[in-house]
C-alpha positions as CSV (number, residue, x, y, z in Angstrom):
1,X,49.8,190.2,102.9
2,X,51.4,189.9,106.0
3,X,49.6,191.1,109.1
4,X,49.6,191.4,113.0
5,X,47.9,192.8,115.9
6,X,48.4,194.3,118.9
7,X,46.4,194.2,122.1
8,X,46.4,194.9,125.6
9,X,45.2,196.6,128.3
10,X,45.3,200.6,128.5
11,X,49.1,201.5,129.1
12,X,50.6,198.7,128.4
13,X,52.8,200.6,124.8
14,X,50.4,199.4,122.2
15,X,50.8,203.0,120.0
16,X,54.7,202.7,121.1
17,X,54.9,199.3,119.6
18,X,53.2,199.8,116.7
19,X,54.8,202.8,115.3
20,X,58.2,201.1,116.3
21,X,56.8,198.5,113.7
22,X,55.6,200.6,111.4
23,X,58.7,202.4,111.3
24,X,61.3,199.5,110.5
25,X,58.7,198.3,108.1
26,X,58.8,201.7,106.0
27,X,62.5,202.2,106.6
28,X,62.8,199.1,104.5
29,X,60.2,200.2,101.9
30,X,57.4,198.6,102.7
31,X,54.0,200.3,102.5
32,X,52.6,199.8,106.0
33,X,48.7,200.6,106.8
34,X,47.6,200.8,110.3
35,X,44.0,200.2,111.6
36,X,43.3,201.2,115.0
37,X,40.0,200.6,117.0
38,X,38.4,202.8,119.4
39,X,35.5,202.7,121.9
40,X,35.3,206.6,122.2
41,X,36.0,208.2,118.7
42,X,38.8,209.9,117.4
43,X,40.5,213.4,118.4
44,X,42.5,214.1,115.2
45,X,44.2,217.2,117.3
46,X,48.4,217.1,116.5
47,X,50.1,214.6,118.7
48,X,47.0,212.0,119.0
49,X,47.7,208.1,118.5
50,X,46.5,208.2,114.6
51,X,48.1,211.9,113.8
52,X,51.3,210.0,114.9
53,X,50.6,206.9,112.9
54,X,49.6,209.1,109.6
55,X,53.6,210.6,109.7
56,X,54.9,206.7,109.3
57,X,52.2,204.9,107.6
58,X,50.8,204.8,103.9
59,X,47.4,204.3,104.7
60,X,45.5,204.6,108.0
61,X,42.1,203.3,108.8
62,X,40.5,203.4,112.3
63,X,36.8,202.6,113.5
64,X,34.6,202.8,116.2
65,X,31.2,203.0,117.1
66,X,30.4,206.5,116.5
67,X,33.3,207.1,113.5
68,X,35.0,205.2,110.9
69,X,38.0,206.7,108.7
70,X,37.4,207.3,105.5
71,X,34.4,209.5,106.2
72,X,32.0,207.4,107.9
73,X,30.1,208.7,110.5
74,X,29.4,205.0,111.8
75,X,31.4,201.9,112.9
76,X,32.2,199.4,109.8
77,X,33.4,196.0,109.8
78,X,37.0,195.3,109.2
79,X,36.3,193.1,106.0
80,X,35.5,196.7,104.3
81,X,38.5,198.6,105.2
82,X,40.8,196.5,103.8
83,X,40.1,196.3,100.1
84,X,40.9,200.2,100.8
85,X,44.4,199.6,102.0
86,X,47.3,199.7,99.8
87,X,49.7,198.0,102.3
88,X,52.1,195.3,102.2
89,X,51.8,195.2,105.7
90,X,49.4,195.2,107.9
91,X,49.4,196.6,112.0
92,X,46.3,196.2,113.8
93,X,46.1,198.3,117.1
94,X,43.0,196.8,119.2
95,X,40.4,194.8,118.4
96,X,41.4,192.0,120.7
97,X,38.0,190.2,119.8
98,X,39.0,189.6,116.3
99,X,40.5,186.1,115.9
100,X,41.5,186.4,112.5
101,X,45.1,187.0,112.3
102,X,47.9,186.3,114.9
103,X,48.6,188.8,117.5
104,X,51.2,190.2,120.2
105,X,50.1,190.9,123.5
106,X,51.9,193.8,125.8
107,X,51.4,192.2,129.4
108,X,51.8,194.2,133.0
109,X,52.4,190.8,134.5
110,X,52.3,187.3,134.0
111,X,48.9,186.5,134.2
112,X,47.7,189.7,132.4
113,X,47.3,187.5,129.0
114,X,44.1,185.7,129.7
115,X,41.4,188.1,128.0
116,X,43.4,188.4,125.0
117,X,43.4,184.5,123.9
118,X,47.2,183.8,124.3
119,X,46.9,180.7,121.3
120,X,46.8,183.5,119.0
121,X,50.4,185.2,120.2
122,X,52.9,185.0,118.3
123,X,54.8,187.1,121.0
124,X,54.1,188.1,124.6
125,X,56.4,191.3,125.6
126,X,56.2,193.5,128.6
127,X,54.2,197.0,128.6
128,X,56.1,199.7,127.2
129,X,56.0,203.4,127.3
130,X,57.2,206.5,125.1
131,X,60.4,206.5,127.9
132,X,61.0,202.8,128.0
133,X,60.1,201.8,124.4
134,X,61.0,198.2,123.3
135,X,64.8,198.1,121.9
136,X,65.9,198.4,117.9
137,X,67.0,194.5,118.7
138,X,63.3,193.4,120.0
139,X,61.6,195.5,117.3
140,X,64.1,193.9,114.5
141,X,63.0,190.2,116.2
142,X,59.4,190.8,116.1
143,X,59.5,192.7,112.8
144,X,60.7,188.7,111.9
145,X,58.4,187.0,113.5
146,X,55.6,189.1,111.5
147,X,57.2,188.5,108.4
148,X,57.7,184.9,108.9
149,X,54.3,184.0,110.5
150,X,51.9,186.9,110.1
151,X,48.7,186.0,108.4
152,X,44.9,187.8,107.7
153,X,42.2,185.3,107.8
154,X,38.4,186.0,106.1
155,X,37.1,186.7,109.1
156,X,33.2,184.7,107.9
157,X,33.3,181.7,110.7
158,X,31.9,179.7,107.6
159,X,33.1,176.8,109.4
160,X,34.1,175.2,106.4
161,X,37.4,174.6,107.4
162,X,35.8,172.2,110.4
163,X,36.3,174.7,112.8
164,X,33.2,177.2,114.4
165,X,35.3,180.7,114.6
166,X,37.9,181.9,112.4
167,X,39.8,182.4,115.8
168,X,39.9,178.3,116.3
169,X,41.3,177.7,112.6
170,X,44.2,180.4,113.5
171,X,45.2,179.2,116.6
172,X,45.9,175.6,114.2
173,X,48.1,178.0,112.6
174,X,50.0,179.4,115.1
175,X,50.6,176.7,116.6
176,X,51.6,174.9,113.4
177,X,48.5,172.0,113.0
178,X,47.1,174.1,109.8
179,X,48.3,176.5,107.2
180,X,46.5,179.4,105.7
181,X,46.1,177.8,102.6
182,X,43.5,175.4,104.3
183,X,40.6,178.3,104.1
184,X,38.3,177.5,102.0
185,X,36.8,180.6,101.9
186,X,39.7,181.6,99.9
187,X,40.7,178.7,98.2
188,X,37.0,177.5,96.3
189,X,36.3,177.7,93.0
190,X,35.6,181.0,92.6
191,X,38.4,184.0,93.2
192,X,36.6,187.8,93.8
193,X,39.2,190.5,94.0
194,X,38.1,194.3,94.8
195,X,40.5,196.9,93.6
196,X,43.4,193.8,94.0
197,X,42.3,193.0,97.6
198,X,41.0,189.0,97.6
199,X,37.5,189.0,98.5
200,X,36.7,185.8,100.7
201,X,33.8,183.7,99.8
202,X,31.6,181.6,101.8
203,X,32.0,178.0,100.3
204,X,28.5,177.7,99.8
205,X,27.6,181.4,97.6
206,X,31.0,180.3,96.1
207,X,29.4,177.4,94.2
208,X,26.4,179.2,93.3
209,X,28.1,182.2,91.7
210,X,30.6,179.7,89.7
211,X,27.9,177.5,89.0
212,X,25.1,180.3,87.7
213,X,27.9,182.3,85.9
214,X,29.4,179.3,84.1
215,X,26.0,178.1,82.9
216,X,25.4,181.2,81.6
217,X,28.7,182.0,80.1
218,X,28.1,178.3,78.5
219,X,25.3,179.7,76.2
220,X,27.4,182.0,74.6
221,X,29.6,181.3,71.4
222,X,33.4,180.6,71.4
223,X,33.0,179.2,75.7
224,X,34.9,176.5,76.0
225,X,35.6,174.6,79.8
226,X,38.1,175.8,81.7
227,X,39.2,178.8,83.8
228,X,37.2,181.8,83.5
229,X,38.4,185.5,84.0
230,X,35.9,188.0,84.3
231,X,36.9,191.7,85.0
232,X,33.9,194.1,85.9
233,X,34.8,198.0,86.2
234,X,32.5,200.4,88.6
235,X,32.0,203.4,88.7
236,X,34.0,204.9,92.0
């Protein structure tokens, strides 16, 4: 899953940017979910930011601290939207705290970066409106850069990978001195999918759960070494 966000200060064409985004991404027939954060709730009255996402995205998802989309009435973590997202692409509006994928920052001037930890950009661009949206040719080039470098990270600050924050192991990405494949909170022993949506593990409950299960599973006739594939159904 590729993914990006999108941050900066009020005004500065975050909602123009994205559903520029979301809208090459769907003209070329890719499902695109949107996630949006908000400090003051939702107004779901025609012409607000997420009644103008629904019209180009698959999926939408938004949370804040007194609402959550689908039918929360209370702000939830982003770990537990995804699984919900059917998406091949992923635009995140906000949530400029969140170090765990890359990001591109809309800027009023040069110095207007600093808050949004510029390691973590894989584009800087300046603020945009509904009159002076970015051009098809910049939307086509960051479309690209999405595609080419955009990445979703677990998000646990194990620190597993030797690094404290999730946000310190993706700016080694972004800036090319780690890939994602070095997270090993998704690379253990164990693999947990929910509903097809990789589940990260902390490294640690990782080797309990493979270790418990497989000395269990060992007890039973016909187990034999090797890889295990479990499949558990719930009820929904």
């Amino acid at each position: 899953m590729k993914a990006i966000a999108i941050v900066g200060k009020k005004k500065t064409g975050k909602t123009t940017l994205g559903l520029a985004l979301a809208k090459n991404f769907a003209d070329k027939g890719m499902k695109v979910g949107i996630i949006k954060h908000s400090h003051h709730g939702f107004d779901e009255a025609e012409g607000t930011d997420t009644q103008k996402y629904k019209k180009v995205a698959s999926c939408v998802a938004a949370y804040s601290p007194t609402q959550s989309f689908i039918s929360w009435n209370k702000e939830k973590p982003l770990q537990d939207l995804l699984p919900l997202l059917e998406a091949d692409v992923i635009i995140m509006e906000g949530g400029n705290k969140l170090g765990w994928m890359p990001r591109i920052i809309t800027v009023r001037e040069d110095a207007d970066d600093k808050e949004f930890f510029p390691e973590l950009a894989l584009a800087q661009i300046p603020a945009c409106t509904n009159d002076n949206p970015p051009s098809a040719e910049e939307v086509e080039r960051l479309a690209g850069l999405v595609m080419e470098k955009g990445f979703l990270l677990p998000g646990l600050n194990c620190g597993a990978c030797g690094r404290e924050f999730c946000r310190d192991f993706a700016a080694d990405i972004n800036a090319g001195k780690a890939t994602r494949d070095g997270c090993k909170a998704t690379s253990g022993k164990m693999d947990v999918t929910s509903n097809g949506m990789p589940l990260a593990l902390n490294p640690f409950v990782s080797d309990i759960l493979s270790a418990g299960i497989s000395a269990m599973l060992g007890q039973l006739k016909g187990y034999t070494p090797g890889d295990l594939n479990i499949t558990i159904k719930t009820d929904r």
